[in-house]
PyMOL Python script that loads the backbone (N, CA, C, O; Angstrom):
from pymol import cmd

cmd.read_pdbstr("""\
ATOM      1  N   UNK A   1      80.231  83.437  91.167  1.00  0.00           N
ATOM      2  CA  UNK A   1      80.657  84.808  91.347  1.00  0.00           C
ATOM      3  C   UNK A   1      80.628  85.138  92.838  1.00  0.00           C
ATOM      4  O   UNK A   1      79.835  84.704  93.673  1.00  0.00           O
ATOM      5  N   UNK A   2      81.680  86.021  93.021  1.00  0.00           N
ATOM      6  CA  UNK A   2      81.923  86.512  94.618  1.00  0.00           C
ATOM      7  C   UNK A   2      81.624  88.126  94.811  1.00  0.00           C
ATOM      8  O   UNK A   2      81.679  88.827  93.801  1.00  0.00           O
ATOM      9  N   UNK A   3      81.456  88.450  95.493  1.00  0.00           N
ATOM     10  CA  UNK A   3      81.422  89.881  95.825  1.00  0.00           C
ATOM     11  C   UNK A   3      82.773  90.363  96.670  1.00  0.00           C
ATOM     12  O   UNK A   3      82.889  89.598  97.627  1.00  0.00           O
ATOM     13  N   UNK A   4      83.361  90.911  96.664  1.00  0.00           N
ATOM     14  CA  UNK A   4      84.466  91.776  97.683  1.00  0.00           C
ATOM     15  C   UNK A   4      84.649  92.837  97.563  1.00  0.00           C
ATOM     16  O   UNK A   4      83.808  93.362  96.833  1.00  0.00           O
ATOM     17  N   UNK A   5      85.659  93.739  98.075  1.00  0.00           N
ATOM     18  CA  UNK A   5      86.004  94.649  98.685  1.00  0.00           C
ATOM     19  C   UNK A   5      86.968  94.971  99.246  1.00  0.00           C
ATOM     20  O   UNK A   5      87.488  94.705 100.330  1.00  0.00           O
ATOM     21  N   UNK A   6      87.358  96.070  97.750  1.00  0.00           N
ATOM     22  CA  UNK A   6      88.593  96.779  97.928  1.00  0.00           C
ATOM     23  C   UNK A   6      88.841  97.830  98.524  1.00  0.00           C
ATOM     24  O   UNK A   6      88.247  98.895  98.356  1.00  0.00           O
ATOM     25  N   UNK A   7      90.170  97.522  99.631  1.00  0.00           N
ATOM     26  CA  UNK A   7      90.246  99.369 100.397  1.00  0.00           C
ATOM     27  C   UNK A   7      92.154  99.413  99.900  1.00  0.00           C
ATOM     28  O   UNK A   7      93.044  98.591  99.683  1.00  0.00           O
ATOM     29  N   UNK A   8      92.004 100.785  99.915  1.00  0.00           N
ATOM     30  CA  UNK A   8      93.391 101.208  99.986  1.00  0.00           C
ATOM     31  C   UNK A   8      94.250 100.961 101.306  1.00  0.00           C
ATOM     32  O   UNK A   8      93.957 101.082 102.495  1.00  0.00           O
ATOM     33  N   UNK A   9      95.138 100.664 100.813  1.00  0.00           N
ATOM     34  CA  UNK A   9      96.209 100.513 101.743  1.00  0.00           C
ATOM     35  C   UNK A   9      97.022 101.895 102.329  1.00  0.00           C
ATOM     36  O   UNK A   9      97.422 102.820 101.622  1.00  0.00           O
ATOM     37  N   UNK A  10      97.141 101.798 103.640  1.00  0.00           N
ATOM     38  CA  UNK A  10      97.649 103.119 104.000  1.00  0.00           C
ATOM     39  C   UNK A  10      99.043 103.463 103.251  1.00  0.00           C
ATOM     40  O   UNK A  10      99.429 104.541 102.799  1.00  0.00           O
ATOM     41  N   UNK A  11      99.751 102.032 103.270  1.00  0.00           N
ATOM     42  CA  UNK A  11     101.218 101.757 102.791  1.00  0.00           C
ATOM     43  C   UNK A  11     101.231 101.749 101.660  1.00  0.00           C
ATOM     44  O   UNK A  11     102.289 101.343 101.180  1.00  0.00           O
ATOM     45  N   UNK A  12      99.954 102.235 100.504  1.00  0.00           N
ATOM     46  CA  UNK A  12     100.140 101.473  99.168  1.00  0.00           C
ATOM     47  C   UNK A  12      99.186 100.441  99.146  1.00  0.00           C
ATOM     48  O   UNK A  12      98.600  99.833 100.041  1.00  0.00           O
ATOM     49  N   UNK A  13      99.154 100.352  97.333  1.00  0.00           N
ATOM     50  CA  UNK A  13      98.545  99.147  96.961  1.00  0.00           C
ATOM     51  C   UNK A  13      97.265  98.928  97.791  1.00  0.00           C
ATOM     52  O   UNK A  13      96.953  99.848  98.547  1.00  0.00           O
ATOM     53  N   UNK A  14      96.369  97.675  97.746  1.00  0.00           N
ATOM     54  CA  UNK A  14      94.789  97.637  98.037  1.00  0.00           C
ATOM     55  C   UNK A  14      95.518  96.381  99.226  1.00  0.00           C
ATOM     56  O   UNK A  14      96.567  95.806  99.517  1.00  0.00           O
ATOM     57  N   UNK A  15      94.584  96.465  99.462  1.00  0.00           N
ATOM     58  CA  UNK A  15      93.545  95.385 100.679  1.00  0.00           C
ATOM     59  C   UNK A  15      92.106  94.415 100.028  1.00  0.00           C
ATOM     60  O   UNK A  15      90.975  94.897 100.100  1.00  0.00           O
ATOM     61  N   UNK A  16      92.280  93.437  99.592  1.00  0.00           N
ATOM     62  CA  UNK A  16      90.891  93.234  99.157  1.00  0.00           C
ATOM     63  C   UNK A  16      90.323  91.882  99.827  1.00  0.00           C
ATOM     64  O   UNK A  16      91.162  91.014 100.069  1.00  0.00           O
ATOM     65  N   UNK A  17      89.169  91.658 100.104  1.00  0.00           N
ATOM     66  CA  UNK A  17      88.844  90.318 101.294  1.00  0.00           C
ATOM     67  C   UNK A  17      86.841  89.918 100.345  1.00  0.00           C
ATOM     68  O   UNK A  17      86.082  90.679  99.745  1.00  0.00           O
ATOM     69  N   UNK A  18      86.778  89.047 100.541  1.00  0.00           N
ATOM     70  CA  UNK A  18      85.686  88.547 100.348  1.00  0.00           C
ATOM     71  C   UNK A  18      84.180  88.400 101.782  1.00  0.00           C
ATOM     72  O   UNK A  18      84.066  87.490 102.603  1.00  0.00           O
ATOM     73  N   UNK A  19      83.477  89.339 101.654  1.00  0.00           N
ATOM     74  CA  UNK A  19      82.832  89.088 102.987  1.00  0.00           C
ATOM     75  C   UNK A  19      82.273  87.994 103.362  1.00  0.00           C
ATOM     76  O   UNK A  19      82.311  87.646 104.542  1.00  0.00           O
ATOM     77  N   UNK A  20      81.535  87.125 102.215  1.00  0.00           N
ATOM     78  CA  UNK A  20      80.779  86.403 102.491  1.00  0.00           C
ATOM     79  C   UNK A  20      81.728  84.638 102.984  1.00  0.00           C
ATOM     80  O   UNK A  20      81.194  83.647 103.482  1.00  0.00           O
ATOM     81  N   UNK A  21      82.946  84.790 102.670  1.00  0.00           N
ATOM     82  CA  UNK A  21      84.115  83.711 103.318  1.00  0.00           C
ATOM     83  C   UNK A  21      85.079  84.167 104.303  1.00  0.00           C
ATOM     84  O   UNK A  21      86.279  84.395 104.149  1.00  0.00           O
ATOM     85  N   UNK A  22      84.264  84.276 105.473  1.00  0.00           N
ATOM     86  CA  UNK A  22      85.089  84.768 106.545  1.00  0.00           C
ATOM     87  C   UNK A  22      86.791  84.314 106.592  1.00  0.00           C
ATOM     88  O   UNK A  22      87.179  83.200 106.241  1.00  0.00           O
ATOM     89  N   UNK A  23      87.795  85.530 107.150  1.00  0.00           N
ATOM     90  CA  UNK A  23      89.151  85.315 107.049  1.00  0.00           C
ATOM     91  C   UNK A  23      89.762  85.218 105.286  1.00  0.00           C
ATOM     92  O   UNK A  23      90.926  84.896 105.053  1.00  0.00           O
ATOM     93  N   UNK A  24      88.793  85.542 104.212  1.00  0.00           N
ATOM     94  CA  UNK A  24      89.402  85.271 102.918  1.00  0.00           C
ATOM     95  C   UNK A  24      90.030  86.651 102.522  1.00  0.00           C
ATOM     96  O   UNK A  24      89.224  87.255 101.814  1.00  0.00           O
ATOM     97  N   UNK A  25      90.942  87.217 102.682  1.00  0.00           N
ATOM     98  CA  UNK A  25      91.755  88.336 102.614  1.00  0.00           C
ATOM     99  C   UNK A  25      93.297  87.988 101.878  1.00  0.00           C
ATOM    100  O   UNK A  25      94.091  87.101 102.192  1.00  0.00           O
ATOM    101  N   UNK A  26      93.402  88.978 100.834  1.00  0.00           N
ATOM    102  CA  UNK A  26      94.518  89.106 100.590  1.00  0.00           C
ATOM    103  C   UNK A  26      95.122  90.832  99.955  1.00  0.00           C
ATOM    104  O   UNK A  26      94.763  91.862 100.528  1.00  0.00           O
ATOM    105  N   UNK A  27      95.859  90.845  98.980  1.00  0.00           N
ATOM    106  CA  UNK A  27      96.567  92.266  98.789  1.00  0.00           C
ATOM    107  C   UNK A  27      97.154  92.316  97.368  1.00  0.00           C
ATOM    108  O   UNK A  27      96.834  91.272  96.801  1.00  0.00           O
ATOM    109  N   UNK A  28      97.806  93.024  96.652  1.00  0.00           N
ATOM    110  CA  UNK A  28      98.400  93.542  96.072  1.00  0.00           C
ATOM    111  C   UNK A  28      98.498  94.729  95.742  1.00  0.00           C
ATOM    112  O   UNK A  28      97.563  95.481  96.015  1.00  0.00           O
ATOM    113  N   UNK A  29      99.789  95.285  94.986  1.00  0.00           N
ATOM    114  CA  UNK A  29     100.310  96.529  94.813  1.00  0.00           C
ATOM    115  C   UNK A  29      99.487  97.213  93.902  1.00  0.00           C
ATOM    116  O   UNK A  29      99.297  98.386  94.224  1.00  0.00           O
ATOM    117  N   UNK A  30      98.911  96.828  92.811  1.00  0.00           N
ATOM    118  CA  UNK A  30      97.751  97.386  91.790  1.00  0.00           C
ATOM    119  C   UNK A  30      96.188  96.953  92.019  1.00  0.00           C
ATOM    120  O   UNK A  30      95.716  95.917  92.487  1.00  0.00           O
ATOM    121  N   UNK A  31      95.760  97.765  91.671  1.00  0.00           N
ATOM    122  CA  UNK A  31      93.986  97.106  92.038  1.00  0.00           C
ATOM    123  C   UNK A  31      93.929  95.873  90.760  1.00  0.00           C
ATOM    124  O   UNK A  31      92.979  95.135  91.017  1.00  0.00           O
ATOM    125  N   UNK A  32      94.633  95.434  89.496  1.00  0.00           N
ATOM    126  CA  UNK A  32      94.005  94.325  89.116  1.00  0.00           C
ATOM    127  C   UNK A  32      95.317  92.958  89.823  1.00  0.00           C
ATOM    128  O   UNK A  32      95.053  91.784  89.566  1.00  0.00           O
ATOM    129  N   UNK A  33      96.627  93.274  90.663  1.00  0.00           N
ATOM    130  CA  UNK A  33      96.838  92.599  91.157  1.00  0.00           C
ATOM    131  C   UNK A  33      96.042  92.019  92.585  1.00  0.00           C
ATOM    132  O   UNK A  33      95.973  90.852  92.970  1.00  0.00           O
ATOM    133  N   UNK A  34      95.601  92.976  93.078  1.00  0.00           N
ATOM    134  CA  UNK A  34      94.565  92.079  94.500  1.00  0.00           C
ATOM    135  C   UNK A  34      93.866  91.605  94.098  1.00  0.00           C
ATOM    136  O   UNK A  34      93.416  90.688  94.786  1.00  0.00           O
ATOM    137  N   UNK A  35      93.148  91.857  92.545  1.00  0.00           N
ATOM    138  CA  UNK A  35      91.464  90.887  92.327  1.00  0.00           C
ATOM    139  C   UNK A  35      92.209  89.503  91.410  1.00  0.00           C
ATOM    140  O   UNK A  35      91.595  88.438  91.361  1.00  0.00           O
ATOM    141  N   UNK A  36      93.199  89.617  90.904  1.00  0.00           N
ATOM    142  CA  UNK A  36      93.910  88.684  90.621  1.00  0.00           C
ATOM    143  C   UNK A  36      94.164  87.515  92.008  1.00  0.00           C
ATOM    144  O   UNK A  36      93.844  86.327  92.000  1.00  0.00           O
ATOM    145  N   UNK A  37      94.875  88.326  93.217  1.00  0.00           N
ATOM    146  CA  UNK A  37      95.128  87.204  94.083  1.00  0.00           C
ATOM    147  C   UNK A  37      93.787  87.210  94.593  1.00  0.00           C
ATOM    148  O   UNK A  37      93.337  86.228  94.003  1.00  0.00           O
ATOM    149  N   UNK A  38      92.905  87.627  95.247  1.00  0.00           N
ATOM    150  CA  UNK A  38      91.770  87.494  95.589  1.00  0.00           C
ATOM    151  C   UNK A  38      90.870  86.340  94.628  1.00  0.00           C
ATOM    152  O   UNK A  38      90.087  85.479  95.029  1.00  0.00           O
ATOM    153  N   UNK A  39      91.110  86.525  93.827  1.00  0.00           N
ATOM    154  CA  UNK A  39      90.605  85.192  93.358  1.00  0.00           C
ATOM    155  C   UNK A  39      90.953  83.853  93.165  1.00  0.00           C
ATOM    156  O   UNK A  39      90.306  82.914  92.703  1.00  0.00           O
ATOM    157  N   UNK A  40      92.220  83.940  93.650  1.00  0.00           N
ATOM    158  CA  UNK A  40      92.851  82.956  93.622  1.00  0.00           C
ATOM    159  C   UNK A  40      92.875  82.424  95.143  1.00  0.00           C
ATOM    160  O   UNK A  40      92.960  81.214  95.350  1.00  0.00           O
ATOM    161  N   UNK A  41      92.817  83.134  95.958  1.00  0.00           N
ATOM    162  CA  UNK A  41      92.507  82.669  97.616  1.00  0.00           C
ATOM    163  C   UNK A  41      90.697  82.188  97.745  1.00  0.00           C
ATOM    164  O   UNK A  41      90.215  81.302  98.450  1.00  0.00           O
ATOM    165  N   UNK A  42      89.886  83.276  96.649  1.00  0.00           N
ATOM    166  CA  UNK A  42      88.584  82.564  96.948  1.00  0.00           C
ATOM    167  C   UNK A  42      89.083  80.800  96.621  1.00  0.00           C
ATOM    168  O   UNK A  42      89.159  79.838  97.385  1.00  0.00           O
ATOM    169  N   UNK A  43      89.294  80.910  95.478  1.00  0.00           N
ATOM    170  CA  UNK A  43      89.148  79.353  94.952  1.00  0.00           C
ATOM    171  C   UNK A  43      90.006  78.333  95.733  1.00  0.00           C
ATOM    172  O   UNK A  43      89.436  77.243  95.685  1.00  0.00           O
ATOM    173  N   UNK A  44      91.038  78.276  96.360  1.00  0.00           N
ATOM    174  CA  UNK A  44      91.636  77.786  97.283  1.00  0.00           C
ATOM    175  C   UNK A  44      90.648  77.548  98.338  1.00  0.00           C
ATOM    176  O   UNK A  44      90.357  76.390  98.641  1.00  0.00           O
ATOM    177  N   UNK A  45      90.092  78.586  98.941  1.00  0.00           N
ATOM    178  CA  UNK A  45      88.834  78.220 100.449  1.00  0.00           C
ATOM    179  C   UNK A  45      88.201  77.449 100.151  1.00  0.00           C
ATOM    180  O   UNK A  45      88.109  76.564 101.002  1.00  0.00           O
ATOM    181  N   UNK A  46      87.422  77.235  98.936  1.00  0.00           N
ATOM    182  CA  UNK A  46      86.223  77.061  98.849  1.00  0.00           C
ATOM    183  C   UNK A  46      86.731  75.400  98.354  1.00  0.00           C
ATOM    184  O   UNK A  46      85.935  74.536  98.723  1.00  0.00           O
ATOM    185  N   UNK A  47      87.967  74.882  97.565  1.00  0.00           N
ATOM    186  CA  UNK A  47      88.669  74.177  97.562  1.00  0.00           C
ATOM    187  C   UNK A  47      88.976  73.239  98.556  1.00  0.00           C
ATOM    188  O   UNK A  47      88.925  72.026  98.350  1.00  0.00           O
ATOM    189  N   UNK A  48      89.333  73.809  99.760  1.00  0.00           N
ATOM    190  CA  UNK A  48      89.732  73.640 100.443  1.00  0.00           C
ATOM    191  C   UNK A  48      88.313  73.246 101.561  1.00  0.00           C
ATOM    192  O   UNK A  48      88.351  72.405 102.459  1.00  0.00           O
ATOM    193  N   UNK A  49      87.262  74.014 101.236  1.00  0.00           N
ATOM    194  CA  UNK A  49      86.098  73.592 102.111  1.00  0.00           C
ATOM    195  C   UNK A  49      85.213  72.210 101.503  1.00  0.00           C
ATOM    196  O   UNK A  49      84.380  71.572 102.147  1.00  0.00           O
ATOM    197  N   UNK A  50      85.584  71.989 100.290  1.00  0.00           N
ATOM    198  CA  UNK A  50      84.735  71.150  99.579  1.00  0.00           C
ATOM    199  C   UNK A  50      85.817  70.005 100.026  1.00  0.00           C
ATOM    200  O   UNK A  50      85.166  69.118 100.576  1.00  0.00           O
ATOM    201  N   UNK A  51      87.251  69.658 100.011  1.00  0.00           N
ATOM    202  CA  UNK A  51      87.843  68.610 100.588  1.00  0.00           C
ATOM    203  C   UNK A  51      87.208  68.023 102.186  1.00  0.00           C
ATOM    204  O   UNK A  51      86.880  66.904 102.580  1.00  0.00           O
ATOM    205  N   UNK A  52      87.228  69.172 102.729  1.00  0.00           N
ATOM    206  CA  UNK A  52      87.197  68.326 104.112  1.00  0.00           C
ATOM    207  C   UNK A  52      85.333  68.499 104.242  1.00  0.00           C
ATOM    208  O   UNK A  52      84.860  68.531 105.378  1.00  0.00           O
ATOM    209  N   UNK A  53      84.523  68.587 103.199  1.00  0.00           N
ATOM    210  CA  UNK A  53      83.228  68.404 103.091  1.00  0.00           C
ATOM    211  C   UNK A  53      82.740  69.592 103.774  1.00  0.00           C
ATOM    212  O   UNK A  53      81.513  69.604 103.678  1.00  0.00           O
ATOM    213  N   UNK A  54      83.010  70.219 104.178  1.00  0.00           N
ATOM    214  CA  UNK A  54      82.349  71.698 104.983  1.00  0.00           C
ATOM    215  C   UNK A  54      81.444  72.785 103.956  1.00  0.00           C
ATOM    216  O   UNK A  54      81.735  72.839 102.761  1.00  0.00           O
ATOM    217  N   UNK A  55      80.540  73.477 104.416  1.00  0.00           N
ATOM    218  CA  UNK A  55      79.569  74.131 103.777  1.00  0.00           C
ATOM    219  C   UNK A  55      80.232  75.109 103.255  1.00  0.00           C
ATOM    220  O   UNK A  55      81.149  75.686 103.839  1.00  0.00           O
ATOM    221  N   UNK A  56      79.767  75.423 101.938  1.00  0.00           N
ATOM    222  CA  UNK A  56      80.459  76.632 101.080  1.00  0.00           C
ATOM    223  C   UNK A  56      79.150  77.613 101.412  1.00  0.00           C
ATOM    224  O   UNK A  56      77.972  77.513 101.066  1.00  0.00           O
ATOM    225  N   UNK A  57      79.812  78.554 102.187  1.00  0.00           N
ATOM    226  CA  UNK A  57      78.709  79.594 102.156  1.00  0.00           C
ATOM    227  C   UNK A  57      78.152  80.601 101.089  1.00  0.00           C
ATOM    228  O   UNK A  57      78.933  81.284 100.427  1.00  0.00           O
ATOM    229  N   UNK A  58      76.874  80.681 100.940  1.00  0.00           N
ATOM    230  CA  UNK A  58      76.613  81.611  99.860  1.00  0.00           C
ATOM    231  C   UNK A  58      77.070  83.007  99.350  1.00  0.00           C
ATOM    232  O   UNK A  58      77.043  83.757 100.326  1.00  0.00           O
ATOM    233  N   UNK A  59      77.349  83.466  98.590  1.00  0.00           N
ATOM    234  CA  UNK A  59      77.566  84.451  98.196  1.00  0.00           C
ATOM    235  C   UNK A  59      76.435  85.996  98.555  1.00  0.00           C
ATOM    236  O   UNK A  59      75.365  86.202  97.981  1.00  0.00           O
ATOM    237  N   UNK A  60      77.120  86.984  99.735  1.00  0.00           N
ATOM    238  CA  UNK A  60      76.126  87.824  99.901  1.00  0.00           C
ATOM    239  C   UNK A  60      76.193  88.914  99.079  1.00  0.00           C
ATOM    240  O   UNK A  60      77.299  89.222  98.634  1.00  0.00           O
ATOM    241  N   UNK A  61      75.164  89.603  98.767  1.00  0.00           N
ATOM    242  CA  UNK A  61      74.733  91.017  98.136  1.00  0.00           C
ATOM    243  C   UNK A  61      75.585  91.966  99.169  1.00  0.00           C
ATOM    244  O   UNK A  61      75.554  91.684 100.367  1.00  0.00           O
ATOM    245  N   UNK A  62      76.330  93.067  98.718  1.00  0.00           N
ATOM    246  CA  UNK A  62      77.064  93.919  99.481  1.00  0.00           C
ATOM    247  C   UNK A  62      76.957  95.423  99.221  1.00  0.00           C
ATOM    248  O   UNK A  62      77.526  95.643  98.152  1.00  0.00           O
ATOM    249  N   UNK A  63      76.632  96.172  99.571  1.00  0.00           N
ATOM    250  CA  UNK A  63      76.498  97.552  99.352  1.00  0.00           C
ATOM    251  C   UNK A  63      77.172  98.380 100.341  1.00  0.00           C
ATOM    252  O   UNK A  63      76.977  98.133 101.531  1.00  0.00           O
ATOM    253  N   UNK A  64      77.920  99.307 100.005  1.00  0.00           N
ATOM    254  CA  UNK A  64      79.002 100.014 100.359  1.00  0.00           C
ATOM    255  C   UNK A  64      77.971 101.687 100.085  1.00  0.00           C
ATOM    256  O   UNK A  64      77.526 101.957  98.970  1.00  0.00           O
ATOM    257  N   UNK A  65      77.776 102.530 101.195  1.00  0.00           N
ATOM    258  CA  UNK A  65      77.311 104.007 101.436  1.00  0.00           C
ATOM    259  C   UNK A  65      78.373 104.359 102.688  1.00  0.00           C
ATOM    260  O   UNK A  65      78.773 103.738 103.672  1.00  0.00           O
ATOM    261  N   UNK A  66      78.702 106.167 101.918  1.00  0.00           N
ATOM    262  CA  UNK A  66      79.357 106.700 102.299  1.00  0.00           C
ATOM    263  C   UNK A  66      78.229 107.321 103.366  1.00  0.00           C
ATOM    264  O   UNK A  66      77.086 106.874 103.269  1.00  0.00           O
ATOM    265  N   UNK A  67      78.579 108.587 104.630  1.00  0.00           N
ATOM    266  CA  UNK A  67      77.686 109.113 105.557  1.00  0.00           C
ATOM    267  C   UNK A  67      78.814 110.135 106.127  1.00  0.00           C
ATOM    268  O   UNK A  67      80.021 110.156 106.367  1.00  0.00           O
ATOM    269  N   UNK A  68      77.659 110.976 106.192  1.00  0.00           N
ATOM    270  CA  UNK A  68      78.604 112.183 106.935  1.00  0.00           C
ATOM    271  C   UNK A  68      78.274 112.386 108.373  1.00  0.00           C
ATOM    272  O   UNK A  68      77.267 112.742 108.987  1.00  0.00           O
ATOM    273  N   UNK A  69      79.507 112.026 108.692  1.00  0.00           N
ATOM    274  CA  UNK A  69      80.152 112.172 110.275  1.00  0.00           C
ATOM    275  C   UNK A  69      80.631 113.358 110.813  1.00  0.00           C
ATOM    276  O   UNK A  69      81.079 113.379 111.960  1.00  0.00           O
TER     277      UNK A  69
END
""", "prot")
cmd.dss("prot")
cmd.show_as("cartoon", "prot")
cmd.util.cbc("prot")
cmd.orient("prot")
């Protein structure tokens, strides 16, 4: 299991990226299309890190607080 994080898109549709796999970002037009591709780019990295033998980094705990500015 991964943790990420979905933001709205100014243009539409989400933004969603994985923190704990730096650069793992992708998008779609509905929120269950980004966790759809988002999971499909995690598994590719991590795919892709286990070929060329490189460390799969752990999965971090993420907490998201709002604050008034």
């Amino acid at each position: 299991m991964r943790h990420v994080i979905l933001e709205h898109a100014e243009e539409g549709g989400y933004t969603v990226y994985c923190p704990s796999l730096r650069g793992c970002v992708s998008q779609g037009e509905t929120r269950e299309e980004a966790l759809a591709n988002i999971k499909e780019a995690i598994e590719l990295y991590i795919e892709s890190l286990n070929a060329h033998n490189e460390f799969v980094p752990p999965d971090i705990d993420v907490e998201i607080e709002a604050i008034a500015v």
